[in-house]
Structure formats: structure tokens, C-alpha cells
N, C-alpha and C positions, 0 to 999 in steps of 0.2 A: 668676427666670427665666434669668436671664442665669448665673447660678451654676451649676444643670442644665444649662444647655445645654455650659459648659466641660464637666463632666461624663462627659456623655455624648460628647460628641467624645475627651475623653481615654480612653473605656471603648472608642470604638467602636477607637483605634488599637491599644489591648492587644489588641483579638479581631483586628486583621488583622496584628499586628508577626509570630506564629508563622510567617503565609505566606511573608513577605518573609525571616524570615531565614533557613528554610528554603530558598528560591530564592537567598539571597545564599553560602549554604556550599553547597549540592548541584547548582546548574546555573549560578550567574555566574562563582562563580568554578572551576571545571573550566573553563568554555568559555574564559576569558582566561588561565588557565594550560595549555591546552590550546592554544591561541595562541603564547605561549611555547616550547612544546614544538619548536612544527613549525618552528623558527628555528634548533632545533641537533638534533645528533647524541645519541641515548643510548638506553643498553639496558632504562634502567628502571629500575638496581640499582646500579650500580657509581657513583663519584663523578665517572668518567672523561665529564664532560662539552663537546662541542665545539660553539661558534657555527658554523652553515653561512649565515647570513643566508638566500637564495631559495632555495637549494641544493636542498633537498627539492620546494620545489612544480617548477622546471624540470624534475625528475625526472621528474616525473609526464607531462610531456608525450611522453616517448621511452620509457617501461615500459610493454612493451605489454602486461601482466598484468591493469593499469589497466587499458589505454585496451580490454582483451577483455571485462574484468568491467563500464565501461559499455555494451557491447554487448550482450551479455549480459541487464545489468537492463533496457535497452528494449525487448531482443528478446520476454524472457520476459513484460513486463507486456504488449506491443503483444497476445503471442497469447492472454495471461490475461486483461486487465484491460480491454481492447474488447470481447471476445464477451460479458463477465458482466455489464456494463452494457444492453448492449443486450437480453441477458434478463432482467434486473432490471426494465428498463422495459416490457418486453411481461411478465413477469407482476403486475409492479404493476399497467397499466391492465386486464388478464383480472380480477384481483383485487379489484378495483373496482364489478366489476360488480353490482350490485344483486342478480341472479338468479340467481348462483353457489351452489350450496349448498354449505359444506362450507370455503368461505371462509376461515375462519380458522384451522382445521386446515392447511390449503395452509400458511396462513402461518407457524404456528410448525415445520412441518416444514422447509421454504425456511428458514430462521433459523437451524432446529438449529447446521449446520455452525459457525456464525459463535461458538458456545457455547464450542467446545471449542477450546484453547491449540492455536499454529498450529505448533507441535513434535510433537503428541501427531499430529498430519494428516499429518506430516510421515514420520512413524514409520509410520501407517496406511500411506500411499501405497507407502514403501520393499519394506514387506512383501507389497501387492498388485503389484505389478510386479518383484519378486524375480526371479532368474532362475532360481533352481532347485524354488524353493517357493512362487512368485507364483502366486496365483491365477489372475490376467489369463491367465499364458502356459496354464495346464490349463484354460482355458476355451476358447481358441485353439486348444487342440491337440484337444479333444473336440469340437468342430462344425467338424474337419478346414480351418481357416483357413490355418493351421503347421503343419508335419512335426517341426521343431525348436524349444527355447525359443527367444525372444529377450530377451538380456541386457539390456534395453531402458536400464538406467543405467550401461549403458557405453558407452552411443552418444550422441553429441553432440547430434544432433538432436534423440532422443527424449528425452535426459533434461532436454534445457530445454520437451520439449512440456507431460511430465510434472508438471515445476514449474509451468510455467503452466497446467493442469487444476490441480492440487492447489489452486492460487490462486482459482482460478473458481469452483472449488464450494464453497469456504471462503468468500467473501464477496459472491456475488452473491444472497443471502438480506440482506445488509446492504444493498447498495445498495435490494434491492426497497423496503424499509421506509423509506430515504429517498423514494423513489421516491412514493411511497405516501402518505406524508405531506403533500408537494407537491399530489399531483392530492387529496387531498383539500380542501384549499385553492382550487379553482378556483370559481368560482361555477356552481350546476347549474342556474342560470336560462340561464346562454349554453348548453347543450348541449342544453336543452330548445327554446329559440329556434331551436336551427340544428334541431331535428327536427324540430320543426313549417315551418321552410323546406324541409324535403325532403334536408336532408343525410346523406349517409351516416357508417356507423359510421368506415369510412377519413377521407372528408372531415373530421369531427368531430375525429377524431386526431391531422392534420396541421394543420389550420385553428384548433383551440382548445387541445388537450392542450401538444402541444409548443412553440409560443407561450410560453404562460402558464408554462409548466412549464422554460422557459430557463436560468433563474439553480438551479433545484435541478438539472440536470441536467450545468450549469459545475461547480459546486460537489461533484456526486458524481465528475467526469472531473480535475477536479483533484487533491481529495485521495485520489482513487483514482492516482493518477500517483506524488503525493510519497510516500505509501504503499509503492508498486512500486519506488521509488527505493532505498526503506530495505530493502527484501525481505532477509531473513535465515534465519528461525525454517527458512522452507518448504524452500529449496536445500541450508542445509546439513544436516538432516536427512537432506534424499533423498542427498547426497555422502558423507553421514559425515564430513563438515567438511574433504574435503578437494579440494574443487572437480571431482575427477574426472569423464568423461573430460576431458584437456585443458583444464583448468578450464573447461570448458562449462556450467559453472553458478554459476561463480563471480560474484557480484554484488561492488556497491562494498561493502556494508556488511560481504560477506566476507571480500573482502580485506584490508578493513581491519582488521578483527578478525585475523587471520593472519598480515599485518605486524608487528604491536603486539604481539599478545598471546603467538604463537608462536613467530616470529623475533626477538622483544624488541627490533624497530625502532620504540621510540615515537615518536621526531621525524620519520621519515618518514610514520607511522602517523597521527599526528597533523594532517601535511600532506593525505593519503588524508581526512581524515574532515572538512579543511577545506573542501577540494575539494567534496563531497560537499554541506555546506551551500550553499555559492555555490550551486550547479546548483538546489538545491531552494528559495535563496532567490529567484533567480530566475524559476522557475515560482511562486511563491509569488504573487509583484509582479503576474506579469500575470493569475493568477486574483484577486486583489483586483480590479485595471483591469479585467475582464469582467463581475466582479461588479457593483461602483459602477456600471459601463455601461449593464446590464441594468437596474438599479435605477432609475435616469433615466427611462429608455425607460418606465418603467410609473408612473411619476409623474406 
């Protein structure tokens, strides 16, 4: 017994050592050589390497490229990634509903978007809002709204509205299903209880849905956050990778990509993409502490 049992402990570490050493060559050690990186100067290629010790991250604090592109990433998630949540959750609990017909059709359509690679949306979007071949503007202009196109991705405002719709419709099909999963989870004995007290469908909503429904609703607002943080695929599609107008759409993960990769400033690039973790580990921490909080609370 005791023979099997070495065994099978020695079998079970071959089946998990693949994981580990794949995580110890492709994410540990980049992130600590990546570490390394953002402590000196260099192009990527040449031998010509220089220690700057903070040099790079102080940087960060007076490039206002940075400090545009994190405005930028909260501006575009604030107007993306609140409004798609709060529809997620008003069609998850419609969707709920027992005497919906047609139900689950809603739902893989709502989903659809979430299918498709968030570059190919990205491609979509560029081309419906085109300014000479956009659909949007020859729609505009046939129910007499516009006299003239508008170049809508060359305006500042419009082209982070843009990214953030492109955002919204992309993944508020994903939250739904979160969303969804949760209130299925509720017990349908308390909503039965509050009807027969006389509650209403509103009462019901606010009194028992979002209650219960707490920690999935932290939980979609967070990693719906750290998500928006990382925003790439969507902006620089609709920019054509080049932040335009004004980098008005420039997020961190673009920049940093366009540091490194195209100005072959990897040490500072490096510091950009450190930066980047802190903030998101940060948010990380305190959705854990709301999490475990919630958790208690219903214990």
C-alpha cells in the first residue's frame, strides 16, 4: 500500500511538472527578466547596454503620453464598461424570467459578440464609422440628421466614444451569462415568500436579487475593470496602431506596445508595463478584500 501510494504521488508530479515548467520558461521568467529590463536602457538588439537604476519609472511620472493614455484607459472603460454591466444585469434578470418565450435564443444572440476575436470588432467598427465609406455616416446623411460626413476617428471625443461602444457590445453578452449564473443560484423559495407577502417585481429586485447577487456582481465590476486596463485588441484596430487623433485612444497597454516594440525603448517599455501591473495589482487586492467580505457577510 504504501509502495502505490509512493507511486502514484510520483505519477501524479510528472502529470503536473509540464505546467510548472511551462510557467517557469514562459511567464516567470520573462516577468523577472522583464524586471531587469526596466532598471537599464536598451534598444533590444545592440550590446550597448546602460544601468539607469529608477531612471525609467521617474519617467513615468512627467510623460504625459503615459499619464494621457491612463486617462484614456478609465475614460474609455468608465463609458464602456458601466453602461454594459448594468445591461448585463437588467437582461440577465428579464432573462430569468420563467415566461419569457424564446429565452435562450436572446441568449446565444447576446453572446454572439463575445465569439468573435476582439480585433476582427475592431476592423468591423473602423469600417462602420469610416468617414468616406462608413455606413453610420450614409445612414446619417439619408434620414437628413448630417449634411456632411463626420470623420468620427479623427475626433477625440468620438473616437474613445467609439472604442467604448465597440467594448460594450463585445462583452455585455459575457457579463449577462455571469450575471445569470449568479441569480440562478438564489433560492426561488425567498421570491416566492416575498410574493406571497405582497412584494413587487421592483421590491423583489432590490430586496432579494441584488443582495444575494453581491459578490457576482464585485466580481463582474472588477474583472471587468482589470480587463479595461489591459484594452488593446479594440483602440488600436480603430487607430490603426497609431493612437490618432492626439493619442485620444491611446491606452497603457498601447503605449507600451509602441515604446518597446516600435521605438525599441524596451527598458523604458518595460517600466510602462510595470507600472501597468502595480495599478492592476492593486485593484486586484481590493477585489479579493470585497470578495472574502461579501463572503463572511453570508456565512
Amino acid at each position: 500500500m504504501v509502495k502505490g501510494k509512493i507511486n502514484r504521488e510520483k505519477y501524479g508530479l510528472l502529470f503536473i511538472a509540464p505546467f510548472f515548467i511551462t510557467f517557469l520558461i514562459f511567464q516567470l521568467y520573462p516577468m523577472i527578466y522583464s524586471l531587469y529590463v526596466s532598471f537599464i536602457k536598451w534598444d533590444g538588439m545592440s550590446k550597448n547596454i546602460k544601468f539607469v537604476g529608477l531612471a525609467n519609472y521617474s519617467r513615468l511620472f512627467a510623460d504625459p503620453v503615459f499619464l494621457k493614455s491612463i486617462a484614456n484607459t478609465w475614460i474609455m472603460w468608465l463609458c464602456g464598461g458601466i453602461p454594459q454591466l448594468i445591461l448585463a444585469l437588467i437582461l440577465a434578470v428579464a432573462l430569468n424570467e420563467a415566461r419569457l418565450k424564446g429565452k435562450d435564443i436572446f441568449r446565444a444572440v447576446y453572446f454572439f459578440p463575445n465569439l468573435v476575436t476582439a480585433t476582427s470588432i475592431g476592423i468591423l467598427f473602423a469600417f462602420l464609422f469610416d468617414w468616406q465609406a462608413g455606413s453610420v455616416n450614409k445612414i446619417l446623411m439619408n434620414i437628413h440628421l448630417i449634411k456632411e460626413p463626420i470623420n468620427f476617428l479623427m475626433s477625440e471625443n468620438y473616437s474613445r466614444g467609439i472604442v467604448s461602444l465597440t467594448s460594450f457590445w463585445m462583452w455585455f453578452g459575457y457579463s449577462m451569462i455571469i450575471f445569470m449564473a449568479g441569480i440562478k443560484n438564489i433560492p426561488e423559495e425567498l421570491y416566492e415568500a416575498a410574493t406571497v407577502d405582497g412584494a413587487s417585481k421592483t421590491q423583489r429586485f432590490w430586496s432579494i436579487t441584488i443582495p444575494l447577487l453581491r459578490p457576482t456582481i464585485l466580481f463582474s465590476f472588477i474583472t471587468s475593470l482589470i480587463g479595461g486596463m489591459q484594452s488593446f485588441d479594440i483602440p488600436y484596430a480603430l487607430s490603426k496602431g497609431s493612437g490618432d487623433p492626439n493619442n485620444a485612444t491611446m491606452s497603457m497597454v498601447m503605449y507600451l506596445y509602441r515604446t518597446a516594440f516600435v521605438n525599441n525603448n524596451y527598458g523604458y517599455g518595460a517600466a510602462v508595463g510595470y507600472a501597468l501591473f502595480i495599478i492592476i495589482l492593486v485593484f486586484a487586492i481590493i477585489s479579493f478584500k470585497f470578495i472574502n467580505r461579501n463572503a463572511d457577510d453570508y456565512e
